[in-house]
mmCIF file of the N, C-alpha and C atoms, coordinates in Angstrom:
data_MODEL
# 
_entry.id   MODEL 
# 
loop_
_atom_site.group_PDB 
_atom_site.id 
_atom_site.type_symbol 
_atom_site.label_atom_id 
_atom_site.label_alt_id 
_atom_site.label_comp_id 
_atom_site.label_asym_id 
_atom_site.label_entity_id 
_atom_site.label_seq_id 
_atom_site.pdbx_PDB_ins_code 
_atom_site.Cartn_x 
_atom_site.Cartn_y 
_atom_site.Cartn_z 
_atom_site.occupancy 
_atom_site.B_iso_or_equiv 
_atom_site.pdbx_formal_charge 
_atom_site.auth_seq_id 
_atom_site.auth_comp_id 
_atom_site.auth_asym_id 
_atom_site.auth_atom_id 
_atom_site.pdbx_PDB_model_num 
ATOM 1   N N  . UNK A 1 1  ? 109.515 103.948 116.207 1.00 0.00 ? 1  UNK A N  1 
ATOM 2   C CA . UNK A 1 1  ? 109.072 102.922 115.275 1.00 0.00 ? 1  UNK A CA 1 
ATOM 3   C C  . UNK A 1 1  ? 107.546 102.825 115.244 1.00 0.00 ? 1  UNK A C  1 
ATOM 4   N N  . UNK A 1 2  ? 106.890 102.611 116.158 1.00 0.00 ? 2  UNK A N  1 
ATOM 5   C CA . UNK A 1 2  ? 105.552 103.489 116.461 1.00 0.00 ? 2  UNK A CA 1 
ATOM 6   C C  . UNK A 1 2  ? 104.668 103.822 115.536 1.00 0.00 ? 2  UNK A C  1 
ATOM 7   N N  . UNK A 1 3  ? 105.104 105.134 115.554 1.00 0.00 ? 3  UNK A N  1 
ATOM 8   C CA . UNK A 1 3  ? 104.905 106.267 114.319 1.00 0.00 ? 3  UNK A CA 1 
ATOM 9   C C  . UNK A 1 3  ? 104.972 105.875 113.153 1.00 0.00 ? 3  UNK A C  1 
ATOM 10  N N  . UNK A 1 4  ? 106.086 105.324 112.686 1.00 0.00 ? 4  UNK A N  1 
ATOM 11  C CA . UNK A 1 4  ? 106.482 104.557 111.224 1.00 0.00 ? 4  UNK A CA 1 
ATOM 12  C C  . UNK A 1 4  ? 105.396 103.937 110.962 1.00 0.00 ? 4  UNK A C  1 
ATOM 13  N N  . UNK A 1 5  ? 104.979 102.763 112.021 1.00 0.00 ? 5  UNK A N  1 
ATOM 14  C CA . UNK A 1 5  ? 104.119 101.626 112.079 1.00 0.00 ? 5  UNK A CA 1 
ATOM 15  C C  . UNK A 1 5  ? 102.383 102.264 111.447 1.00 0.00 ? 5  UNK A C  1 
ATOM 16  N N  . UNK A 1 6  ? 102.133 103.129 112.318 1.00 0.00 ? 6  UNK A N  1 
ATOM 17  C CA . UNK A 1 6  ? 101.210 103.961 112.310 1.00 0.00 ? 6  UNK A CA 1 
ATOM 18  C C  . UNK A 1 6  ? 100.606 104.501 110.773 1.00 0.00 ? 6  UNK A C  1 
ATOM 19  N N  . UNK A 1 7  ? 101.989 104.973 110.551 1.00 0.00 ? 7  UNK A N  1 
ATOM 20  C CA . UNK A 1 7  ? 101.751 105.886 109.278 1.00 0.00 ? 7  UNK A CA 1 
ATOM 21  C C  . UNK A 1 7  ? 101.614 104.542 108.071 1.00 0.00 ? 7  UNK A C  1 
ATOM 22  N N  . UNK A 1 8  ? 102.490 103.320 108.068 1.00 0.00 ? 8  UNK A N  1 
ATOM 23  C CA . UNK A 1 8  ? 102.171 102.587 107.328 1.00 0.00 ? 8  UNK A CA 1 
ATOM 24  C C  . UNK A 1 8  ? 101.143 102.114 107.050 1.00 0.00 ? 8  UNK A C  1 
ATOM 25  N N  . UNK A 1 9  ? 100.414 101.922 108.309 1.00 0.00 ? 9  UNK A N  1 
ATOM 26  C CA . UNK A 1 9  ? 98.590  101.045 108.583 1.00 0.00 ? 9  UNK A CA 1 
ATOM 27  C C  . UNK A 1 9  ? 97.748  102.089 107.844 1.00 0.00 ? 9  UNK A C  1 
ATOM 28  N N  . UNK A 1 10 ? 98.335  103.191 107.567 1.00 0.00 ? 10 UNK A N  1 
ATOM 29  C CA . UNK A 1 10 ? 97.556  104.530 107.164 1.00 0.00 ? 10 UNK A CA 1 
ATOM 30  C C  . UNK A 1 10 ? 97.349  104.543 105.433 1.00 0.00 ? 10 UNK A C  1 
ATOM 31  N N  . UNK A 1 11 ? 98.621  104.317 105.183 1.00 0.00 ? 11 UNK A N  1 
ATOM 32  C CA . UNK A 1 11 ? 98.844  103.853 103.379 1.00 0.00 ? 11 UNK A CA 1 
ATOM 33  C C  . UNK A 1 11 ? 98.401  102.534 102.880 1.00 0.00 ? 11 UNK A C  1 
ATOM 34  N N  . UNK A 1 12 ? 97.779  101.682 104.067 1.00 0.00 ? 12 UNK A N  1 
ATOM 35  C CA . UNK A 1 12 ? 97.406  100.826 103.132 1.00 0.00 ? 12 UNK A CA 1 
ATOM 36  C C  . UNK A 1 12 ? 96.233  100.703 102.845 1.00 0.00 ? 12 UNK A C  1 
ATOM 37  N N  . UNK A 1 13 ? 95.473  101.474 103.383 1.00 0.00 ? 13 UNK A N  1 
ATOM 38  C CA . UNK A 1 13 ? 94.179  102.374 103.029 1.00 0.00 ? 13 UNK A CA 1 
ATOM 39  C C  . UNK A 1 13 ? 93.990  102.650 101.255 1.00 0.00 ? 13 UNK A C  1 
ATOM 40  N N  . UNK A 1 14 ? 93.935  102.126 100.407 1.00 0.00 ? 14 UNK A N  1 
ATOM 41  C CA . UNK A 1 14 ? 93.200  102.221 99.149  1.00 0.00 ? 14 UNK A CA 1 
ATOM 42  C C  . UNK A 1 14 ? 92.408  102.701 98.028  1.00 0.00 ? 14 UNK A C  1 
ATOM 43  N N  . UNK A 1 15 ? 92.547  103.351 96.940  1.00 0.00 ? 15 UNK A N  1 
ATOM 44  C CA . UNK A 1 15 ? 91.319  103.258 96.181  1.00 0.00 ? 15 UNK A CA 1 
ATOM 45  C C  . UNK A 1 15 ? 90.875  101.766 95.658  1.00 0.00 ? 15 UNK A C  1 
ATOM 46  N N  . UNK A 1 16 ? 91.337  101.239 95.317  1.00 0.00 ? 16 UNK A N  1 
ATOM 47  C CA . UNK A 1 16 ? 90.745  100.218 95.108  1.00 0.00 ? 16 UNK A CA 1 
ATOM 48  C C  . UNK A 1 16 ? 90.825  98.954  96.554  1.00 0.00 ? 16 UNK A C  1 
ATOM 49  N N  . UNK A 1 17 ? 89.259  98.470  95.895  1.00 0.00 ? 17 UNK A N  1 
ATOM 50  C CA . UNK A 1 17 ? 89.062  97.800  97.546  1.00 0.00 ? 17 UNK A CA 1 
ATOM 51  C C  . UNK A 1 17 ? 89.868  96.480  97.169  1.00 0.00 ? 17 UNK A C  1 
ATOM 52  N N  . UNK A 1 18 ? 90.195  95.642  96.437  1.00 0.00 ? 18 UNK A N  1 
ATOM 53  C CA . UNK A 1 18 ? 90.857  94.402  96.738  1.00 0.00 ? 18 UNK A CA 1 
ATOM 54  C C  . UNK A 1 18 ? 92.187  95.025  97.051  1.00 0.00 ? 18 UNK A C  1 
ATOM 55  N N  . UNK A 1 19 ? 92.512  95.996  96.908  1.00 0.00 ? 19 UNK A N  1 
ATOM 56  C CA . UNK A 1 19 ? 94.195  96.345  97.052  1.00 0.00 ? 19 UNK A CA 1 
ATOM 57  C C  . UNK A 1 19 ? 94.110  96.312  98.786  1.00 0.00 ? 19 UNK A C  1 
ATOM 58  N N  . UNK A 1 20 ? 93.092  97.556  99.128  1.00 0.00 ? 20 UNK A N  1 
ATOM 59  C CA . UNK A 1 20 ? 92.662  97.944  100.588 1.00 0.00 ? 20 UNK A CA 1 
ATOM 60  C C  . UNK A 1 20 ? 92.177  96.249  101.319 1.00 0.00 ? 20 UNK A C  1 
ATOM 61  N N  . UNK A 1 21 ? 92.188  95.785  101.179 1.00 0.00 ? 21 UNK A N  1 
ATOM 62  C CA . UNK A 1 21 ? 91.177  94.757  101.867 1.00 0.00 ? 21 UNK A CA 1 
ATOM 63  C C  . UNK A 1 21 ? 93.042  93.843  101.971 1.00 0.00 ? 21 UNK A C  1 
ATOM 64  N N  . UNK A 1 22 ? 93.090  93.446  100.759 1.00 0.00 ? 22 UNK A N  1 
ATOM 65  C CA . UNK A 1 22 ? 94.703  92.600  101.070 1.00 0.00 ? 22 UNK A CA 1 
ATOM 66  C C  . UNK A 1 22 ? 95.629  93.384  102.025 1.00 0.00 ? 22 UNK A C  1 
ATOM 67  N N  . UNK A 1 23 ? 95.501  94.773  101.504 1.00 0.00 ? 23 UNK A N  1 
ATOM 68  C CA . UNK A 1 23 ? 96.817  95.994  102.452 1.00 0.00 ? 23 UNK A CA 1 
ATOM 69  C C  . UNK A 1 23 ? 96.704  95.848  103.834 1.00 0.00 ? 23 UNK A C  1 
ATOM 70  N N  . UNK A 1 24 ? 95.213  95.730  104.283 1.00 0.00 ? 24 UNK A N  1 
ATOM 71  C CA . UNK A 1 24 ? 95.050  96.081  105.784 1.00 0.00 ? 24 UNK A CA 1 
ATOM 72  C C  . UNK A 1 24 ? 95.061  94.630  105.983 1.00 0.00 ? 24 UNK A C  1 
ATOM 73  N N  . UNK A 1 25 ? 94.758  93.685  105.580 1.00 0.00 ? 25 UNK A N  1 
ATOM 74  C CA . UNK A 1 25 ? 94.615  92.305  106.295 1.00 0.00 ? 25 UNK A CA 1 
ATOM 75  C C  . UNK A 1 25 ? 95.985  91.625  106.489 1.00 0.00 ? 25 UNK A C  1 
ATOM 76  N N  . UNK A 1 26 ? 97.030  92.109  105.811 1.00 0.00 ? 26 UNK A N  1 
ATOM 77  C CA . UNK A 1 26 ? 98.411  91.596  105.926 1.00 0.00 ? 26 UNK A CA 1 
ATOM 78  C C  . UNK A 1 26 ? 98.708  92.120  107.005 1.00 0.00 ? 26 UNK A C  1 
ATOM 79  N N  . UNK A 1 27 ? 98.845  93.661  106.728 1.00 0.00 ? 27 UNK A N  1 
ATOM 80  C CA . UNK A 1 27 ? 99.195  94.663  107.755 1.00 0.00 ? 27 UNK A CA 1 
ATOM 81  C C  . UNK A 1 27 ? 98.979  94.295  109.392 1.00 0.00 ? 27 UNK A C  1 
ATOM 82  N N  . UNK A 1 28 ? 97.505  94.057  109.059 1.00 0.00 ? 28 UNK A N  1 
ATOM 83  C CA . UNK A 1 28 ? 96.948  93.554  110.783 1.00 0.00 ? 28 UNK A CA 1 
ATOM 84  C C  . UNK A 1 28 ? 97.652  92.684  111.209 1.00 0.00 ? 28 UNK A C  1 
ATOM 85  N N  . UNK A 1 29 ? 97.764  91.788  110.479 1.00 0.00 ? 29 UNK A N  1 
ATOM 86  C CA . UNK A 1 29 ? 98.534  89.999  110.976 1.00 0.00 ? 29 UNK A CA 1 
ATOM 87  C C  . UNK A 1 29 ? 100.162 90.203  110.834 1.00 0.00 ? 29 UNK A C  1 
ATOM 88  N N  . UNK A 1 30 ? 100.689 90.839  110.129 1.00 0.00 ? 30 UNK A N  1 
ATOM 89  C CA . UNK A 1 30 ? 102.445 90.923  109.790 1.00 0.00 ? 30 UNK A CA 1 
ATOM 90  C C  . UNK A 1 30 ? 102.816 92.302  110.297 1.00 0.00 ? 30 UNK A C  1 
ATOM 91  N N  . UNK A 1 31 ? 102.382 93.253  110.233 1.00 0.00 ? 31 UNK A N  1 
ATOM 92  C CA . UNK A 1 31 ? 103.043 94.256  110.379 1.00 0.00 ? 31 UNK A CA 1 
ATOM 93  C C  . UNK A 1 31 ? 103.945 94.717  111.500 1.00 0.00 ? 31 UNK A C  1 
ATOM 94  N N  . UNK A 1 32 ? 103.931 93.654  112.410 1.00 0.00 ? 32 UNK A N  1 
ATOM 95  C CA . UNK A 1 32 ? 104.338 93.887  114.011 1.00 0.00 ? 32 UNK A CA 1 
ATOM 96  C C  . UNK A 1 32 ? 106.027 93.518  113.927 1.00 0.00 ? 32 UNK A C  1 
ATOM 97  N N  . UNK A 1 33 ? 105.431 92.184  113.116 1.00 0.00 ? 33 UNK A N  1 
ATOM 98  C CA . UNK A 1 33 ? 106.668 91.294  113.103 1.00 0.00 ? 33 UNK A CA 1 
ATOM 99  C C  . UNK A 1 33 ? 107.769 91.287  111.857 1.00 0.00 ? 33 UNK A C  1 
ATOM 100 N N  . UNK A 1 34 ? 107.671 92.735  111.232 1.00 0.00 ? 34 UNK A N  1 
ATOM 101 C CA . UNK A 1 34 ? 108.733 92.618  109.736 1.00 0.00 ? 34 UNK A CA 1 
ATOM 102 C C  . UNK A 1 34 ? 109.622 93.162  110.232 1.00 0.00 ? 34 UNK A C  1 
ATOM 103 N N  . UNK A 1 35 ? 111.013 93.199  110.145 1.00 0.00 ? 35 UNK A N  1 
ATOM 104 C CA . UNK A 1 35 ? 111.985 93.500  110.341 1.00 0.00 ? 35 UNK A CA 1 
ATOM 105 C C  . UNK A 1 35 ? 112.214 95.062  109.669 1.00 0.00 ? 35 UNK A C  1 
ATOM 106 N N  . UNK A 1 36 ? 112.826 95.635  110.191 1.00 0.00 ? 36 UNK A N  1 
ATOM 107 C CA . UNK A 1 36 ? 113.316 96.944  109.198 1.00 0.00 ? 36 UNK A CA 1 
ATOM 108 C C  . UNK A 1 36 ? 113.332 97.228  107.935 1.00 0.00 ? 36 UNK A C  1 
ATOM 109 N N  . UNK A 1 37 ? 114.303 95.983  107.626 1.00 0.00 ? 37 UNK A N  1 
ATOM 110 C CA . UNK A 1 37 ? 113.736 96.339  105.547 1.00 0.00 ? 37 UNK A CA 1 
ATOM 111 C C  . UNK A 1 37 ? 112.750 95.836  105.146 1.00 0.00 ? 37 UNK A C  1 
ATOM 112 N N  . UNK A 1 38 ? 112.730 94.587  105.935 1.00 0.00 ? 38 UNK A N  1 
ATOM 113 C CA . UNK A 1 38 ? 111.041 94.502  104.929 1.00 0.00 ? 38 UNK A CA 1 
ATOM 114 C C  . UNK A 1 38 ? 109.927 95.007  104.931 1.00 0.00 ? 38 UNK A C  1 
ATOM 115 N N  . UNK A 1 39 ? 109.855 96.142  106.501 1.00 0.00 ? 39 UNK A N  1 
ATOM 116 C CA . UNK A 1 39 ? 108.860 97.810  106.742 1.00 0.00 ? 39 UNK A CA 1 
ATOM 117 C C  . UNK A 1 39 ? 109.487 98.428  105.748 1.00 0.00 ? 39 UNK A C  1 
ATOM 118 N N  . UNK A 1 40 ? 110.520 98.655  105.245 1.00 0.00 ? 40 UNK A N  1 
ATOM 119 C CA . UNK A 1 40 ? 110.933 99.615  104.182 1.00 0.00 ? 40 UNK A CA 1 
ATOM 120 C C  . UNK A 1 40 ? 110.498 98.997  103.197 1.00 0.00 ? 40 UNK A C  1 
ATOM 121 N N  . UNK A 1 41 ? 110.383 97.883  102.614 1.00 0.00 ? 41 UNK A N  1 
ATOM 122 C CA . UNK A 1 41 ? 110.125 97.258  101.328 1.00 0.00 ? 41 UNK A CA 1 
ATOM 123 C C  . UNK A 1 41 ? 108.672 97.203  100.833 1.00 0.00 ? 41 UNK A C  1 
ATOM 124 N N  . UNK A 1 42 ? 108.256 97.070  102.420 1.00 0.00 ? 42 UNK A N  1 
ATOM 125 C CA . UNK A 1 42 ? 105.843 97.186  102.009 1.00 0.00 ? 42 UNK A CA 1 
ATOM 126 C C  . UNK A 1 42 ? 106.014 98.577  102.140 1.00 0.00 ? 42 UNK A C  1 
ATOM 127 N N  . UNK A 1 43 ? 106.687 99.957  102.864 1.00 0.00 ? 43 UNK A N  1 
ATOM 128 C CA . UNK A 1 43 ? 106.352 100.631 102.478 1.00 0.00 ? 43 UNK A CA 1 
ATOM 129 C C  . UNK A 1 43 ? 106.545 101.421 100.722 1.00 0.00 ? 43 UNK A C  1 
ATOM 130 N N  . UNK A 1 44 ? 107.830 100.802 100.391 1.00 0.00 ? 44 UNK A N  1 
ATOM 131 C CA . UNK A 1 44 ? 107.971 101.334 99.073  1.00 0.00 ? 44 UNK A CA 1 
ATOM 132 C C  . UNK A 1 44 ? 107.082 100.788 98.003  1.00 0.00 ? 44 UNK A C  1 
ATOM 133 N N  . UNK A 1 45 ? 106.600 99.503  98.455  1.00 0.00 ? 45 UNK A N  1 
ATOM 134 C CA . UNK A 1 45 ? 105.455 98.835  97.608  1.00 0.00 ? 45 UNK A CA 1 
ATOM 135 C C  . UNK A 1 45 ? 104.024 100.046 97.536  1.00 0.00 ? 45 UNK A C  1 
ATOM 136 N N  . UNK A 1 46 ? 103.813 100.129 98.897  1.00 0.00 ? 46 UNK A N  1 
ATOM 137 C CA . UNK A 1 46 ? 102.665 100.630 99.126  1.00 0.00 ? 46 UNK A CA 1 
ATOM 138 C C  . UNK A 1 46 ? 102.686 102.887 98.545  1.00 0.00 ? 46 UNK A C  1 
ATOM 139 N N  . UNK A 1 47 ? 103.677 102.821 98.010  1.00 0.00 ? 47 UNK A N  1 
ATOM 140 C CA . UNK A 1 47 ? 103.972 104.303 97.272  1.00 0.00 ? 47 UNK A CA 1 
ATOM 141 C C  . UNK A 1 47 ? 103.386 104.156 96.021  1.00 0.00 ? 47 UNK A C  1 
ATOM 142 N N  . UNK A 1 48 ? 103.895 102.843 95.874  1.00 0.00 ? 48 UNK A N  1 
ATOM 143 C CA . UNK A 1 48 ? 103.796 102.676 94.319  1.00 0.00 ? 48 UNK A CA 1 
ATOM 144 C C  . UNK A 1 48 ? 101.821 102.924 93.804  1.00 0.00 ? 48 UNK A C  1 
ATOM 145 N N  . UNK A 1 49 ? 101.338 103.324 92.594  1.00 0.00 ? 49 UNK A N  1 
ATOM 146 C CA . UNK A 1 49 ? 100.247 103.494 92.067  1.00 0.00 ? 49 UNK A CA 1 
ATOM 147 C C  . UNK A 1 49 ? 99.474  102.487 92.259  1.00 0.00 ? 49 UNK A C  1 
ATOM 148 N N  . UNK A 1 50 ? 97.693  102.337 92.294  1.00 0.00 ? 50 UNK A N  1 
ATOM 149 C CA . UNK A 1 50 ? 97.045  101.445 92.656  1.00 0.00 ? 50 UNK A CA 1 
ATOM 150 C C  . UNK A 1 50 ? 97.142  100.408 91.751  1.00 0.00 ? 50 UNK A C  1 
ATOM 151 N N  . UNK A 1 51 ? 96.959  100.549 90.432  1.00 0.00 ? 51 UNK A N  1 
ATOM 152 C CA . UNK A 1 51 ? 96.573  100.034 88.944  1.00 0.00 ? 51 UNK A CA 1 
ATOM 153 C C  . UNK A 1 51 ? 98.301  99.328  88.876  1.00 0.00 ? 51 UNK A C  1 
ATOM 154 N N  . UNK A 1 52 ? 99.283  99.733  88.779  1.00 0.00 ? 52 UNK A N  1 
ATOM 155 C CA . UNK A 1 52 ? 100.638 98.476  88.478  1.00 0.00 ? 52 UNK A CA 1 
ATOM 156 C C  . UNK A 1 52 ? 100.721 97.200  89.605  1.00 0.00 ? 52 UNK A C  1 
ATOM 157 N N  . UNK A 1 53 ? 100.753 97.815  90.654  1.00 0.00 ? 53 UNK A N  1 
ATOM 158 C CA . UNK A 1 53 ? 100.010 96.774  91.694  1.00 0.00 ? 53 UNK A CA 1 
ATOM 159 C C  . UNK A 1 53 ? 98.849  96.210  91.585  1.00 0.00 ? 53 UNK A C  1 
ATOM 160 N N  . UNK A 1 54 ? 97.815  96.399  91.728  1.00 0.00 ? 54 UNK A N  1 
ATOM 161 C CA . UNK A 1 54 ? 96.702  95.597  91.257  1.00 0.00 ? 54 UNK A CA 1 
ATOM 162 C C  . UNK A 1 54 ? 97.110  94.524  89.735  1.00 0.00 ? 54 UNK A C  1 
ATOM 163 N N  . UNK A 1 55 ? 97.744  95.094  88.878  1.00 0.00 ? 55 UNK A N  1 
ATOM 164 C CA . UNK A 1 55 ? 98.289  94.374  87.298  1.00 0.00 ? 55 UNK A CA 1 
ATOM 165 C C  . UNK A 1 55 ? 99.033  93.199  87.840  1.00 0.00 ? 55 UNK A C  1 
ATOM 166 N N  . UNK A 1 56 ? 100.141 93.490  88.886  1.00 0.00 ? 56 UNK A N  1 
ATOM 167 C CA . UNK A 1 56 ? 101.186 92.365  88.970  1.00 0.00 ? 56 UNK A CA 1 
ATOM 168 C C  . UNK A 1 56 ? 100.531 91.243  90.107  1.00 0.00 ? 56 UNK A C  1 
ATOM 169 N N  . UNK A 1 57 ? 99.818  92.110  90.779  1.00 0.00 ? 57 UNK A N  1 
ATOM 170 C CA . UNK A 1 57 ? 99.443  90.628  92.077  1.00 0.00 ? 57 UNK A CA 1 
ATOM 171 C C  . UNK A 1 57 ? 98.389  90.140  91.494  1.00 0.00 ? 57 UNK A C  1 
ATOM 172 N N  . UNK A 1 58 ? 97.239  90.771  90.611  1.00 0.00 ? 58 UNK A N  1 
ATOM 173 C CA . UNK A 1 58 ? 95.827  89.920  89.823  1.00 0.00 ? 58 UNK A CA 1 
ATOM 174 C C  . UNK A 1 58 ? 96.173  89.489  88.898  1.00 0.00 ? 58 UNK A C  1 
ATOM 175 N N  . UNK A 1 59 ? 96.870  89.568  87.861  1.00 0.00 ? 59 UNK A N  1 
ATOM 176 C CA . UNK A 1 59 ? 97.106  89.531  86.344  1.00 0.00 ? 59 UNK A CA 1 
ATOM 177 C C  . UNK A 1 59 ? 98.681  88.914  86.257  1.00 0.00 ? 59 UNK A C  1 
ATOM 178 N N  . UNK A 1 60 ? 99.450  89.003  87.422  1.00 0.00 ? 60 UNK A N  1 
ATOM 179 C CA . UNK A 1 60 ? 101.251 88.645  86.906  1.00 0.00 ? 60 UNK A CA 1 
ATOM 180 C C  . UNK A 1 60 ? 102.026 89.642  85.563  1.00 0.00 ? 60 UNK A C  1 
ATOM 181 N N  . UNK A 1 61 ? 101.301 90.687  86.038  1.00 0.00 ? 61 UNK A N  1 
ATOM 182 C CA . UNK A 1 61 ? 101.772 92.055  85.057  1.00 0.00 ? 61 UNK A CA 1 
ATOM 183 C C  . UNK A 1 61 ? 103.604 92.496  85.894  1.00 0.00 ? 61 UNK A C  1 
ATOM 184 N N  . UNK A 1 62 ? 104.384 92.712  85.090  1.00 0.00 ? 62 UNK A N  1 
ATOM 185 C CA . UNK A 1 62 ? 105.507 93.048  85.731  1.00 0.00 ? 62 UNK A CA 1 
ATOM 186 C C  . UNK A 1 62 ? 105.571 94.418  86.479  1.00 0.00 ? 62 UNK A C  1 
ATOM 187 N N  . UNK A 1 63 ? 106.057 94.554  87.955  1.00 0.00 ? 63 UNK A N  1 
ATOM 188 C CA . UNK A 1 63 ? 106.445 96.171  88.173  1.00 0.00 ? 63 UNK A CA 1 
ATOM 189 C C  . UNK A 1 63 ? 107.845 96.604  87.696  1.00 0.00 ? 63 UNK A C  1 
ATOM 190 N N  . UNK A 1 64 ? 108.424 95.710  87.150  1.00 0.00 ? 64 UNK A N  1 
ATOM 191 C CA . UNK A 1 64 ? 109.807 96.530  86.641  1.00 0.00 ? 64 UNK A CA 1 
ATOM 192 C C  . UNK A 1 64 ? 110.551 96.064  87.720  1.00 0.00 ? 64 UNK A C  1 
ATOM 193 N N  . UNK A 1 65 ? 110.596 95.942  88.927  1.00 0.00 ? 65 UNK A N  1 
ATOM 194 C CA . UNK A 1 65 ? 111.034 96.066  90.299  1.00 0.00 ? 65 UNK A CA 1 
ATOM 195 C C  . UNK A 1 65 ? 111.421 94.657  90.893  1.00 0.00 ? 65 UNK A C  1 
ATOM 196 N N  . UNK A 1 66 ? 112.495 93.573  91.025  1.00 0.00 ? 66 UNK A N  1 
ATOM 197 C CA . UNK A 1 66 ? 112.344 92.852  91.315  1.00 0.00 ? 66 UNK A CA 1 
ATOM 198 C C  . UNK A 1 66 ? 112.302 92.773  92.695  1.00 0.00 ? 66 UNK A C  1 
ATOM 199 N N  . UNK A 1 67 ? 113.055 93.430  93.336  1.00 0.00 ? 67 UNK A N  1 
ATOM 200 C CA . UNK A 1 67 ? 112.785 93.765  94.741  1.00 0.00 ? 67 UNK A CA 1 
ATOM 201 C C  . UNK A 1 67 ? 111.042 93.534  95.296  1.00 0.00 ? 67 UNK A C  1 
ATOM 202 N N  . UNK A 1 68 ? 110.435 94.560  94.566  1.00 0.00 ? 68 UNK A N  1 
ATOM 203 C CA . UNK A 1 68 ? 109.106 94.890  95.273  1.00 0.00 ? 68 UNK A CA 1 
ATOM 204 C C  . UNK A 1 68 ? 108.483 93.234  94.609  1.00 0.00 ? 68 UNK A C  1 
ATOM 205 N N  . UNK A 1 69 ? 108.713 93.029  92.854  1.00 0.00 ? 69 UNK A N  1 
ATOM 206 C CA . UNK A 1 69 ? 108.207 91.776  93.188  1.00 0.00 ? 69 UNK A CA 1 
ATOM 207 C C  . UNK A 1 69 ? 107.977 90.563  93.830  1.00 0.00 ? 69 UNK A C  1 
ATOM 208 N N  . UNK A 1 70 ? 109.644 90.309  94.290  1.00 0.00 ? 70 UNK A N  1 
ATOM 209 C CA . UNK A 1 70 ? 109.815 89.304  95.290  1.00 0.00 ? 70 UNK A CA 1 
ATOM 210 C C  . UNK A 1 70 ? 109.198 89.475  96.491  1.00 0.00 ? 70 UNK A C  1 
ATOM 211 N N  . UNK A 1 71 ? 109.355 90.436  96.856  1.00 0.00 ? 71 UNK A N  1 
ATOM 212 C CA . UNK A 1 71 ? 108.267 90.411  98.801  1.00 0.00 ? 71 UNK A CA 1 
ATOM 213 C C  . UNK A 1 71 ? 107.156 90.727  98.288  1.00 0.00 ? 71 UNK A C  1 
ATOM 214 N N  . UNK A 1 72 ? 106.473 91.095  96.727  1.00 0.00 ? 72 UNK A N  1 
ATOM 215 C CA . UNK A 1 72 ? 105.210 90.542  97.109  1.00 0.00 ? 72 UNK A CA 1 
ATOM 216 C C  . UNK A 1 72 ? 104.751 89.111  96.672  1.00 0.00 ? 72 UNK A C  1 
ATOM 217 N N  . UNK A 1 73 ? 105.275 88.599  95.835  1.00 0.00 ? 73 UNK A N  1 
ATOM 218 C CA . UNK A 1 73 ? 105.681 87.080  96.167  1.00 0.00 ? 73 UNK A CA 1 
ATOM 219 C C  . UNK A 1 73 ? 105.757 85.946  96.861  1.00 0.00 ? 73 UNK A C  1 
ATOM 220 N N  . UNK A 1 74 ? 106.528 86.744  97.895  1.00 0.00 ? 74 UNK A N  1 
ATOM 221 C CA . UNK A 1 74 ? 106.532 85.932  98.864  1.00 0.00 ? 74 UNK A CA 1 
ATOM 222 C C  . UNK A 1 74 ? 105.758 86.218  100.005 1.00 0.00 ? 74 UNK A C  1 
ATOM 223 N N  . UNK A 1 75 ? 105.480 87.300  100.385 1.00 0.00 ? 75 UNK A N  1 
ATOM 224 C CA . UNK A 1 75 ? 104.415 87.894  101.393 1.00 0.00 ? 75 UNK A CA 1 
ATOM 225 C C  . UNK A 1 75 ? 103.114 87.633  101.144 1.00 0.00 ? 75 UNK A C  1 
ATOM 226 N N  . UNK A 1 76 ? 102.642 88.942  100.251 1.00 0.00 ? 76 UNK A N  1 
ATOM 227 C CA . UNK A 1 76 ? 101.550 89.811  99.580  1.00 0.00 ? 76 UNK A CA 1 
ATOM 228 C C  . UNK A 1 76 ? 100.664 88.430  99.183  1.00 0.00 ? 76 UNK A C  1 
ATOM 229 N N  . UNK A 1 77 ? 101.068 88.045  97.862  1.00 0.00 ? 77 UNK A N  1 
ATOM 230 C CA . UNK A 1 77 ? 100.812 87.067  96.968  1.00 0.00 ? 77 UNK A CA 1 
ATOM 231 C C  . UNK A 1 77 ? 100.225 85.883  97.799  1.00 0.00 ? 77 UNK A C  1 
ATOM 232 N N  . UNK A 1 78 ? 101.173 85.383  98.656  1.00 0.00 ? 78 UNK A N  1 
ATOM 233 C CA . UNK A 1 78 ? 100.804 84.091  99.278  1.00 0.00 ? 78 UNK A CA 1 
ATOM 234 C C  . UNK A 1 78 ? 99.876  84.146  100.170 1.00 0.00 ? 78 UNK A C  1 
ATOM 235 N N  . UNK A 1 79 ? 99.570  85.576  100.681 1.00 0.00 ? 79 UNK A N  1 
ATOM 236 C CA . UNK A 1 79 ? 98.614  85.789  101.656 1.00 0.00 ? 79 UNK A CA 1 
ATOM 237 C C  . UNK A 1 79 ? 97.007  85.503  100.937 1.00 0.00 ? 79 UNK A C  1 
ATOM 238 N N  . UNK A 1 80 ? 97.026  85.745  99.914  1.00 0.00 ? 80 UNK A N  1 
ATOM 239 C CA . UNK A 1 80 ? 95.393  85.833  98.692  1.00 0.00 ? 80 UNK A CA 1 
ATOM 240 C C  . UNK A 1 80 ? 95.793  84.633  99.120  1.00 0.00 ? 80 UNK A C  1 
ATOM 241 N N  . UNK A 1 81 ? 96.816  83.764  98.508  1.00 0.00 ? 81 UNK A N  1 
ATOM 242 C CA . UNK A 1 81 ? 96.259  82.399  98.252  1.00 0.00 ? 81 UNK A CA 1 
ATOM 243 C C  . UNK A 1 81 ? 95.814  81.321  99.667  1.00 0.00 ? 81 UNK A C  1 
ATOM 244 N N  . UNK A 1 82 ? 95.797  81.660  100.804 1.00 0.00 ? 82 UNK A N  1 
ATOM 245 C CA . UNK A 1 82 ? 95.893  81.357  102.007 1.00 0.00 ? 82 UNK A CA 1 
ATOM 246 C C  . UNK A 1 82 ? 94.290  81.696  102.721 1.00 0.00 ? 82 UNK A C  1 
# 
């Protein structure tokens, strides 16, 4: 799990810096403590392209995805506002 962990802290590394700056600052503080799917769920977030992400968490642009929307919603999202 480790490794997993590892490689995730690795993807949330960025081209764009508000994406990078939110990715790693969650990561640092949550990443220890998510359960299995919801490591599967930031990582499938964190696959996804910089620009549809950046659209839905700055702008409330849809990803199509309600899944990925909801944990970032409830995660991602609430973390900016905090």
């Amino acid at each position: 799990m480790n490794t997993y962990i590892n490689k995730t802290k690795w993807k949330c590394r960025r081209g764009l810096r508000e994406l990078d700056l939110l990715f790693r600052n969650y990561s640092e503080k949550n990443l220890e403590s998510l359960s299995t799917d919801e490591l599967a769920m930031f990582n499938s977030i964190l696959d996804l392209e910089d620009q549809p992400l950046y659209d839905f968490i700055f702008k409330n642009e849809p990803l199509n995805n309600p899944q990925q929307e909801d944990f970032i919603l409830k995660n991602l999202k609430n973390f900016i506002d905090n």
